[in-house]
C-alpha positions in Angstrom: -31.2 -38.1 -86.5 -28.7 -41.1 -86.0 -29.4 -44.3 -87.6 -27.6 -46.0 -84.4 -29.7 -47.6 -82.2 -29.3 -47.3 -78.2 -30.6 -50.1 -76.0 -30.5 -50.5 -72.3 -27.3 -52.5 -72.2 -25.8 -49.8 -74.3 -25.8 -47.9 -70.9 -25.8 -50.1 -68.2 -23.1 -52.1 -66.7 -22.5 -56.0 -67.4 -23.2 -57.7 -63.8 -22.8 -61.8 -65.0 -18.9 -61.8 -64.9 -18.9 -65.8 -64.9 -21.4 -65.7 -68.2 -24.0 -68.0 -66.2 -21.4 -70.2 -65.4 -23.2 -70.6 -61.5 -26.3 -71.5 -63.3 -27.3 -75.0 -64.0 -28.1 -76.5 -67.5 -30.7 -77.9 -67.0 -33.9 -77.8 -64.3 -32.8 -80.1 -61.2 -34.9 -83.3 -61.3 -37.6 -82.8 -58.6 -38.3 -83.2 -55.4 -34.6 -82.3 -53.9 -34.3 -81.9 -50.4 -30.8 -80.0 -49.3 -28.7 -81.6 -47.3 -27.8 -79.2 -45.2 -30.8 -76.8 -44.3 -33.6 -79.4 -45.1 -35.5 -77.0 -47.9 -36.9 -78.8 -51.0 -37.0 -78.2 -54.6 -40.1 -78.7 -56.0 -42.2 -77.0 -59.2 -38.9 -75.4 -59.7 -38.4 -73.1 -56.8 -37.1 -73.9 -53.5 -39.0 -74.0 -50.7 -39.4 -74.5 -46.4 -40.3 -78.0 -45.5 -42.7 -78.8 -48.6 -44.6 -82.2 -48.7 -43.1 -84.2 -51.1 -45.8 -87.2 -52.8 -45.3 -90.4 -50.8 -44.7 -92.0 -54.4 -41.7 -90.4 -55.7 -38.2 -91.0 -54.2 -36.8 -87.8 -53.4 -33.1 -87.1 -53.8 -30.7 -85.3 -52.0 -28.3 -81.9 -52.7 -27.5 -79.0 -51.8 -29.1 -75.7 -51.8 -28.0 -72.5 -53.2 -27.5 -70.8 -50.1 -25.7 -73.7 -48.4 -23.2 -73.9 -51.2 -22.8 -70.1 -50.9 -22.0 -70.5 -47.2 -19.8 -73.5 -47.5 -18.2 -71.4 -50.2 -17.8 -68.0 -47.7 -18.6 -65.3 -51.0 -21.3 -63.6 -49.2 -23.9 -60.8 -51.2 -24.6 -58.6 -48.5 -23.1 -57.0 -45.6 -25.0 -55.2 -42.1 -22.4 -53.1 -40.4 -24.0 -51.8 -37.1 -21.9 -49.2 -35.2 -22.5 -46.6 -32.6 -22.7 -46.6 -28.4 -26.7 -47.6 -28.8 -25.7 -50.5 -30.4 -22.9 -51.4 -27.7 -25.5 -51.1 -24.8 -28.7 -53.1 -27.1 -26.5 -56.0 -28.6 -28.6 -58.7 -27.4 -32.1 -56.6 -28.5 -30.1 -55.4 -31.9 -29.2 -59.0 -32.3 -32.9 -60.4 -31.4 -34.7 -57.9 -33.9 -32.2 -59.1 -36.6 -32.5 -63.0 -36.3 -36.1 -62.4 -36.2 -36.1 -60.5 -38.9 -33.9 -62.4 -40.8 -36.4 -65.6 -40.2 -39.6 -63.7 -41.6 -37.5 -63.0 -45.0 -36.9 -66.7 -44.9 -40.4 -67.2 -45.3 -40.4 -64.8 -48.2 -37.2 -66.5 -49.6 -35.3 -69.6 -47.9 -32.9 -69.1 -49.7 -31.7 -65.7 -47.8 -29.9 -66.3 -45.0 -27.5 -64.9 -42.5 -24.1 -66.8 -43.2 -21.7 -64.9 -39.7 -22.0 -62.8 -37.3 -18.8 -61.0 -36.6 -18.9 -59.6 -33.6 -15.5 -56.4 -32.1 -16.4 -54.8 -29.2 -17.8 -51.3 -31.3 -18.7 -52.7 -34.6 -21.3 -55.8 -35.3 -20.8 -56.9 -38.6 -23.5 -59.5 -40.2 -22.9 -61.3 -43.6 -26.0 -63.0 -45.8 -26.5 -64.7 -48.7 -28.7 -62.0 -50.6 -28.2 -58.4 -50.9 -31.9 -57.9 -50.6 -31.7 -59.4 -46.4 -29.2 -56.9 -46.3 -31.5 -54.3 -47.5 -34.4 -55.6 -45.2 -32.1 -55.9 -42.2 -31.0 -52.1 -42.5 -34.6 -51.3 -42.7 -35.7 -53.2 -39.7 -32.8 -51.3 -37.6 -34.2 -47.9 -38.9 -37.4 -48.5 -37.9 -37.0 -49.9 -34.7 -34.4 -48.0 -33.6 -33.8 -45.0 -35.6 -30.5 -43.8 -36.0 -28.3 -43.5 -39.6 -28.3 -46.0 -42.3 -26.8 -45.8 -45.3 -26.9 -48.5 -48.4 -23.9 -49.1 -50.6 -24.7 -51.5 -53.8 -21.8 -52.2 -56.0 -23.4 -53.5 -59.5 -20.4 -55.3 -60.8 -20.7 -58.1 -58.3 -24.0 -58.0 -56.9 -22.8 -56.8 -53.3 -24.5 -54.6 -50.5 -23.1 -52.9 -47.9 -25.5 -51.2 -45.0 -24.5 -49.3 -42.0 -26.3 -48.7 -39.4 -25.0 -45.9 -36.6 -26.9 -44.7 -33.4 -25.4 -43.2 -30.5 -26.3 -42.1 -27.3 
């Protein structure tokens, strides 16, 4: 036996580089409303179009997600390849805004940031790794074809590719 304890984080990698430097000091004062997309901060979490009391003043900033966008360091990646996906870009595209609003609802916070568009490769940035995820999993399902998830832990990043041809 070995007096030396193991833990968890004996094991596992470190992912907070910047040591919570992105992270506030204190609790934003509530209601916010973001200047950009129009979602408020209330009882600590942000949300879609909540009512705000008529009483209090609210105060303006910005999101999250909108400074993640203004700031271009996106968390996911969708990478759509394949013939299929040349001939279906406008249905591809559809399911994948649609799909990207019903995660809003989930979390306004995850959002598509560009769509980068060559003529055999779509490529789709967002703000969260886990609309990544959920956008790979929508193209499986609807259209079959290959996917394959790539998470690096250092840096909180997803990669998904999505191939179909014929």
């Amino acid at each position: 036996m070995r007096n030396k304890r193991y833990t968890n984080t004996t094991f596992t990698k470190r992912v907070d580089h910047e040591a919570g430097r992105h992270h506030t000091r204190r609790s934003l004062p509530e209601p916010i409303v973001c200047e950009g997309c129009g979602t408020t901060f209330s009882h600590r979490r942000w949300a879609r179009k909540a009512r705000t009391p008529a009483k209090q003043t609210t105060k303006s900033a910005l999101c999250p997600a909108c400074k993640q966008v203004r700031s271009g360091l996106p968390s996911g990646f969708v990478h759509v390849k394949g013939e299929f996906s040349i001939k279906h870009r406008v249905e591809i595209e559809h399911l994948l805004r649609n799909e990207a609003e019903r995660g809003a609802q989930d979390n306004p916070l995850a959002r598509i940031m560009a769509w980068e568009s060559a003529e055999d490769e779509l490529v789709i940035s967002t703000t969260t790794e886990h609309l990544a995820q959920r956008l790979g999993h929508a193209l499986e399902k609807a259209f079959d074809g290959l996917v394959r998830y790539d998470f690096s832990h250092e840096n909180k990043l997803a990669r998904v590719y999505w191939e179909r041809d014929v």
